[in-house]
C-alpha distance (Angstrom), angle and dihedral (degrees) to the residues before:
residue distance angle dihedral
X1 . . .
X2 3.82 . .
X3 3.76 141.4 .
X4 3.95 87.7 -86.6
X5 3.83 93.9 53.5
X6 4.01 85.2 108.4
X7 3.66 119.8 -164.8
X8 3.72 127.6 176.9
X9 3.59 121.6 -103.4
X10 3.69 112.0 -119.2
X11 3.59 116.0 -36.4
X12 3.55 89.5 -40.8
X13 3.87 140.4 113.5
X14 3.81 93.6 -119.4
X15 3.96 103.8 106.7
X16 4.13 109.7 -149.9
X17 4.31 132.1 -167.5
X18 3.72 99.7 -113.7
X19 3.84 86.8 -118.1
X20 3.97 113.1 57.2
X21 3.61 117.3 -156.6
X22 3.72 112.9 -117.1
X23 4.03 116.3 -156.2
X24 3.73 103.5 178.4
X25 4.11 83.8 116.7
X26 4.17 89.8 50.3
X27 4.17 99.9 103.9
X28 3.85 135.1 25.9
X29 4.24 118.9 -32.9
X30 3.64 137.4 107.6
X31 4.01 87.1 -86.5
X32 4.09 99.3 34.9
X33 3.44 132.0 105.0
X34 4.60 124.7 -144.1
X35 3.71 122.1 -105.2
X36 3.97 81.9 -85.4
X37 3.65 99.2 64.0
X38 4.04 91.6 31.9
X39 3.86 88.6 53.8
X40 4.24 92.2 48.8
X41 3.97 89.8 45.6
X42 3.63 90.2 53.4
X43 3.27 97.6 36.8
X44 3.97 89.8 54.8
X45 3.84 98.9 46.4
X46 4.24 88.8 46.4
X47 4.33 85.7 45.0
X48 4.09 91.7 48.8
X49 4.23 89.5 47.2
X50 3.79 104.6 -91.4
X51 3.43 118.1 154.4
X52 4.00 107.6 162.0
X53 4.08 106.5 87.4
X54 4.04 118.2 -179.9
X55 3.53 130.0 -171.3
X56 3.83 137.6 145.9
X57 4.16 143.6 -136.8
X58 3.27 87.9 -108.6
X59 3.77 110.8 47.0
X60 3.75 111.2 112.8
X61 3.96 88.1 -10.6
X62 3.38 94.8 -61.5
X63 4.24 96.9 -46.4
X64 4.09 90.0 109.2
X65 3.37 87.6 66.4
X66 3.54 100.2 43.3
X67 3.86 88.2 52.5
X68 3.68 92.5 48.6
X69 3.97 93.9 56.3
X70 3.69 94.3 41.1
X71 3.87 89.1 52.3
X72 3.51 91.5 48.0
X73 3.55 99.6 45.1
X74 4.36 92.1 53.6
X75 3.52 79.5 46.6
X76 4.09 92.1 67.6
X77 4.00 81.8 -155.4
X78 3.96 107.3 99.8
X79 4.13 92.0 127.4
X80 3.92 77.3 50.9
X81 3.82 95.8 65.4
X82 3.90 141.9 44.4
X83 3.64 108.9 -123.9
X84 3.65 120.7 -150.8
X85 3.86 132.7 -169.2
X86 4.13 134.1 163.6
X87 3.92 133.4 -143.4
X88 3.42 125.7 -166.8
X89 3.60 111.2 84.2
X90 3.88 118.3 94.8
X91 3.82 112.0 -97.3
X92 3.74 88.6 -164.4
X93 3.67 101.4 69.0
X94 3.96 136.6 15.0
X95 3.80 113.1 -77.2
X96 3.74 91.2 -140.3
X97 4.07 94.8 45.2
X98 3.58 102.2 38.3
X99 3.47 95.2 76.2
X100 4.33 85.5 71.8
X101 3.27 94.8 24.7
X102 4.04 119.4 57.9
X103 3.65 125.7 169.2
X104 3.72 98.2 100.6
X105 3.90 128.2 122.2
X106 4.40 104.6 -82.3
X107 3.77 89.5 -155.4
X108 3.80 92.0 61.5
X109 3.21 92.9 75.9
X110 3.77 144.8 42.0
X111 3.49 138.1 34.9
X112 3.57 111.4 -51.4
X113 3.86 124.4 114.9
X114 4.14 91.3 -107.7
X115 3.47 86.3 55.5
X116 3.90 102.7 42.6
X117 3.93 100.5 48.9
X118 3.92 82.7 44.9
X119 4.03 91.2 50.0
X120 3.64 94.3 41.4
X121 4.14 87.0 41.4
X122 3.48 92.1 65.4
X123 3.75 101.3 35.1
X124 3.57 94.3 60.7
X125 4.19 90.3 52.5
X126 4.12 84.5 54.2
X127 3.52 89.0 46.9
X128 3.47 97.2 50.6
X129 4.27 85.6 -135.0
X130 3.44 138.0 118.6
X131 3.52 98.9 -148.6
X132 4.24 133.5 21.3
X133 3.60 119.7 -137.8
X134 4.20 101.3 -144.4
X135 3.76 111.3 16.7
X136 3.89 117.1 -167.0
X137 3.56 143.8 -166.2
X138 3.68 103.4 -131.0
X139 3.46 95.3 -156.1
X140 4.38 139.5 -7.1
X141 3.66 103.6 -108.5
X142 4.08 88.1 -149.4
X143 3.75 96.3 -115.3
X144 3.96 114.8 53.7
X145 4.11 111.8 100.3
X146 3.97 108.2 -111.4
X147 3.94 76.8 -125.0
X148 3.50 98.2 59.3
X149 4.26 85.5 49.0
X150 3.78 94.4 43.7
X151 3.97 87.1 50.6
X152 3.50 96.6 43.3
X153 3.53 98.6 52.3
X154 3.94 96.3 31.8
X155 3.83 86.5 56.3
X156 4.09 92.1 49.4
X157 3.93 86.5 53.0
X158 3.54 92.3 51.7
X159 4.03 93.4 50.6
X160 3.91 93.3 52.3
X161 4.16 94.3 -109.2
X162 3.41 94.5 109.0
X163 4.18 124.7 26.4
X164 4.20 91.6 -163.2
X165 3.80 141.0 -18.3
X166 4.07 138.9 -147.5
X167 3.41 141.3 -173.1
X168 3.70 132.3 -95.8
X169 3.74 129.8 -160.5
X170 4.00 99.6 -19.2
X171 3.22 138.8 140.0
X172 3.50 115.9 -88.9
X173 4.15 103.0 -123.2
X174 4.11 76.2 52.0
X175 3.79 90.4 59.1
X176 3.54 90.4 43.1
X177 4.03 95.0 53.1
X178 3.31 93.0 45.1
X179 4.18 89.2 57.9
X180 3.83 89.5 45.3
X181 3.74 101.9 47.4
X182 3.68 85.5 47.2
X183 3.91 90.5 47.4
X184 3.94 86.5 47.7
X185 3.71 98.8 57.3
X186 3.76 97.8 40.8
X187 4.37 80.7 -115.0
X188 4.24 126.2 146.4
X189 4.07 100.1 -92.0
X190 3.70 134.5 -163.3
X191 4.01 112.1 -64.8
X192 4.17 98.5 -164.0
X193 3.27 153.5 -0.5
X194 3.74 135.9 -113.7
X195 3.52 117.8 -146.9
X196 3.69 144.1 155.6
X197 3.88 99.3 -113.0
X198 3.81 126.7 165.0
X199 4.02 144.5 138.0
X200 3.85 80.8 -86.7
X201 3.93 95.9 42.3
X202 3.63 109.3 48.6
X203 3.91 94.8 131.0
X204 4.15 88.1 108.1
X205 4.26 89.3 61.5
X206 4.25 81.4 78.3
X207 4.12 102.8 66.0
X208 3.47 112.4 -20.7
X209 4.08 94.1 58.4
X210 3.65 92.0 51.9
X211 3.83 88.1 45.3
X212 3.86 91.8 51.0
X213 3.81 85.2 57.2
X214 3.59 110.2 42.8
X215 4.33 84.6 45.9
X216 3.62 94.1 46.8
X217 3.72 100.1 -113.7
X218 3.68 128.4 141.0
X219 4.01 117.4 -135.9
X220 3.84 113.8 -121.4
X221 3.85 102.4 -161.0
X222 4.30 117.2 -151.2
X223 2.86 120.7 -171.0
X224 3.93 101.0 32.4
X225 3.99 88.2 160.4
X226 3.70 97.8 43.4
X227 3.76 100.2 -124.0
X228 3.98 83.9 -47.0
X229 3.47 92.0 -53.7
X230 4.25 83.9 125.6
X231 3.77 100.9 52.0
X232 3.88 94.9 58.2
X233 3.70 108.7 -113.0
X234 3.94 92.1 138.3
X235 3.54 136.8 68.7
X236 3.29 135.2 -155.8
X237 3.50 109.1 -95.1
X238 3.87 89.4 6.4
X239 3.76 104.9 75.3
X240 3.73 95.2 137.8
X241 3.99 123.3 112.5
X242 3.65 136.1 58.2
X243 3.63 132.9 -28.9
X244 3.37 134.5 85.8
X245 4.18 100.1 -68.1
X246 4.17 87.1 58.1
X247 3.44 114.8 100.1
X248 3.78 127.7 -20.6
X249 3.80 107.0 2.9
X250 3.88 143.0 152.4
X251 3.93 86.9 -107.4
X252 3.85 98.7 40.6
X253 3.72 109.1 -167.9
X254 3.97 96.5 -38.2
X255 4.07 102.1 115.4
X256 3.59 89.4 56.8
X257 4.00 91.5 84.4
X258 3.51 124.0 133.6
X259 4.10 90.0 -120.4
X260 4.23 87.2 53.6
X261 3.63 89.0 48.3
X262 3.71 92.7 53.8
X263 3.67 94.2 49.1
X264 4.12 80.9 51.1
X265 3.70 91.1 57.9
X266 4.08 90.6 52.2
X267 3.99 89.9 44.8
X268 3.96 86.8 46.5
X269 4.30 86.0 56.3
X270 3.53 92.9 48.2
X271 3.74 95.8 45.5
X272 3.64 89.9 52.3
X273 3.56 93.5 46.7
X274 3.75 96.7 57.8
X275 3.79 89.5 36.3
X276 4.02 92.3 -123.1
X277 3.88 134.2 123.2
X278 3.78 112.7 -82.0
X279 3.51 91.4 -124.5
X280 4.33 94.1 56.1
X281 3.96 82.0 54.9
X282 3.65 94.6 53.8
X283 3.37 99.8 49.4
X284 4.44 88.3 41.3
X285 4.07 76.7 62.1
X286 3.86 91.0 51.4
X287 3.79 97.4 45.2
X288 4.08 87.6 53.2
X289 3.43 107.4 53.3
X290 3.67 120.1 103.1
X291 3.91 113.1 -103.5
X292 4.02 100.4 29.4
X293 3.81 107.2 118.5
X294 4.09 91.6 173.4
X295 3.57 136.3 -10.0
X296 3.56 126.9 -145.7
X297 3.88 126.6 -125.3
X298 3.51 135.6 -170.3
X299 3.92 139.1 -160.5
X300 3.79 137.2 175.3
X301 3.86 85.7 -173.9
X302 3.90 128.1 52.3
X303 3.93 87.4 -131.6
X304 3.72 92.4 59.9
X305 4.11 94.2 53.1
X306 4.21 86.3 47.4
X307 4.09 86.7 52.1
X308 3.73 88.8 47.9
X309 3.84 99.3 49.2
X310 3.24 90.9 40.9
X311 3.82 87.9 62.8
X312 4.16 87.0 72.2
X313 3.52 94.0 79.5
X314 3.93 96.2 53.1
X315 4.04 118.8 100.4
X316 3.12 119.6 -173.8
X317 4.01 121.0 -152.0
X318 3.91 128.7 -115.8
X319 4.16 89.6 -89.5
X320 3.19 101.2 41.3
X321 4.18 92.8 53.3
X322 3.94 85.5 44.5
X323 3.84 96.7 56.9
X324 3.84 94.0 46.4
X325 4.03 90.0 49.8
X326 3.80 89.1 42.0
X327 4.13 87.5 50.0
X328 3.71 100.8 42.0
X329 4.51 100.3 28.6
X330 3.48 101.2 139.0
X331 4.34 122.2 -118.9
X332 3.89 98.2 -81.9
X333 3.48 110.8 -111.6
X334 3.89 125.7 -160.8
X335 3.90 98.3 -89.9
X336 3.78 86.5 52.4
X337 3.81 98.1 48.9
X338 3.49 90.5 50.5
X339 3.96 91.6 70.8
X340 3.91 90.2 41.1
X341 4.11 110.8 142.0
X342 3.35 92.0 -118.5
X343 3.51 96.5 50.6
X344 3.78 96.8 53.1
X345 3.73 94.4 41.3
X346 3.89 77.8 59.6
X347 4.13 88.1 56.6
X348 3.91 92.2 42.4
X349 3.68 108.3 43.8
X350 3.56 107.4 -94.2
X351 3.77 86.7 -43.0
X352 3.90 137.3 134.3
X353 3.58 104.7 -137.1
X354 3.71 116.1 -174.6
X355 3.93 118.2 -139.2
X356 3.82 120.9 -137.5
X357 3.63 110.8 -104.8
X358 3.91 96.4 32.5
């Protein structure tokens, strides 16, 4: 596999790298990297045959996606690439303070229509672009209507602004509305969706995989490291440092679990088996399992993104995929026990009948 292995995202017509390049570290923050370093990583991915680029309003304040347009644009190759962006979070106030904070404007954020054409307004004036390629909704705000999203989005597809959209960090019978509604009226409906997804994040594989399937959306993984959790930088009892799980972050101290570090340990065998980073092998893992249409990687340095593609050419054999999913299966949950073998040999006479899509 390489960068121009293209598959189609969903079942769509848009045709995707199986790695996406992620730029939420491209402009100032404790994780990003300057215009320098921004330029190289993009530079790289584009050079090795990358066309899938991802970014969001509200990356670095706005500056990823001002980077990403005006690397695109000296580039001369924007037909070249699929451009993606995300609404959803409020521009008005910081993400991770408003939560204790308040007083910023409600209808700068979230999912509503006043919101969206004003997200997607000023994302295409960073971007230097009149139109994005993939257009998410970073997140459900917990009180639009599906209908009011489907319509929304549906009618920005129809105008030109927008060529597709996905889903970001929803619940699955969301996802699965959204696809039917869409289905329904004979209207453009979501193509993916974006989820944190990892060897120590596999909780999604119980309803929103098998929604992703039967709606005809691809699954974007983030994350597929887990904050760098996967490539080995921490210890147990040493998880202090830089990187992205040090101080105040998204994940806070939650990877360092006795169950993740146990799934480390197996990922640490199989790394040193096939003589490769730790990281490369997690993200081999990610690129195999059934559902994954394109995963997306990050890097604040340009030997990072190299490691990552590099990952792309790494199988790994029949034993080696079975202890990692033995390590790192997640707690069955009820959806999941419901299509247990035993269960539906129950249904089909003693029988192991094999579902289409699986």
């Amino acid at each position: 596999m390489s960068l121009t292995d293209f598959r189609t995202l969903g079942r769509s017509g848009l045709v995707v790298s199986p790695l996406a390049l992620g730029t939420m570290t491209f402009g100032p923050g404790e994780w990003g990297a300057n215009e320098a370093t921004s330029r190289a990583i993009f530079d790289a991915y584009r050079g090795a045959g990358g066309n899938f680029v991802d970014t969001a309003d509200i990356y670095s304040g706005g500056e990823s996606e001002r980077l990403v347009g005006k690397f695109i644009a000296d580039s001369g190759a924007r037909e070249d690439i699929v451009l993606s962006s995300k609404f959803a979070f409020n521009s008005s106030a910081s993400p991770l303070t408003a939560a204790q904070a308040g007083g910023g404007n409600p209808n700068a954020g979230g999912a509503g229509a006043k919101n969206i054409h004003r997200a997607l307004d000023a994302s295409l004036r960073r971007l230097g672009t009149d139109y994005i390629d993939l257009y998410w909704m970073h997140i459900w705000d917990g009180v639009t209507p599906v209908e009011e999203i489907v319509q929304t989005l549906g009618d920005l597809v129809r105008s030109g602004k927008i060529r597709y959209f996905g889903l970001s960090d929803m619940p699955a019978w969301l996802a699965m509305k959204a696809a039917t509604i869409a289905a329904e009226r004979r209207t453009p409906g979501p193509i993916a969706m974006q989820l944190e997804y990892s060897l120590v994040a596999r909780d999604v594989e119980g309803e929103h995989f098998p929604a992703a399937r039967e709606g005809g959306m691809g699954v974007m993984p983030w994350s597929p490291l887990a904050g760098g959790f996967l490539s080995g930088k921490y210890q147990r009892g040493n998880t202090a440092g830089a990187g992205r799980l040090s101080g105040a972050n998204p994940f806070g101290d939650s990877k360092f679990s006795d169950r993740n570090w146990a799934i480390l340990d197996v990922l640490k065998a199989v790394s040193a088996e096939l003589d490769r980073p730790m990281a490369q092998v997690a993200l081999a893992w990610t690129l195999a399992r059934a559902g994954v249409a394109s995963t997306l990687i990050g890097a604040s340095k340009l030997s990072q993104l190299e490691s990552n593609i590099a990952a792309t050419d790494l199988r790994l054999d029949s034993d080696q995929m079975k202890r990692l999913d033995d390590a790192s299966a997640a707690p069955p949950g009820f959806s999941s026990s419901l299509s247990a073998p035993f269960i539906r040999r129950m249904i089909f006479g003693g029988h192991d009948v094999v579902g289409w899509g699986e």
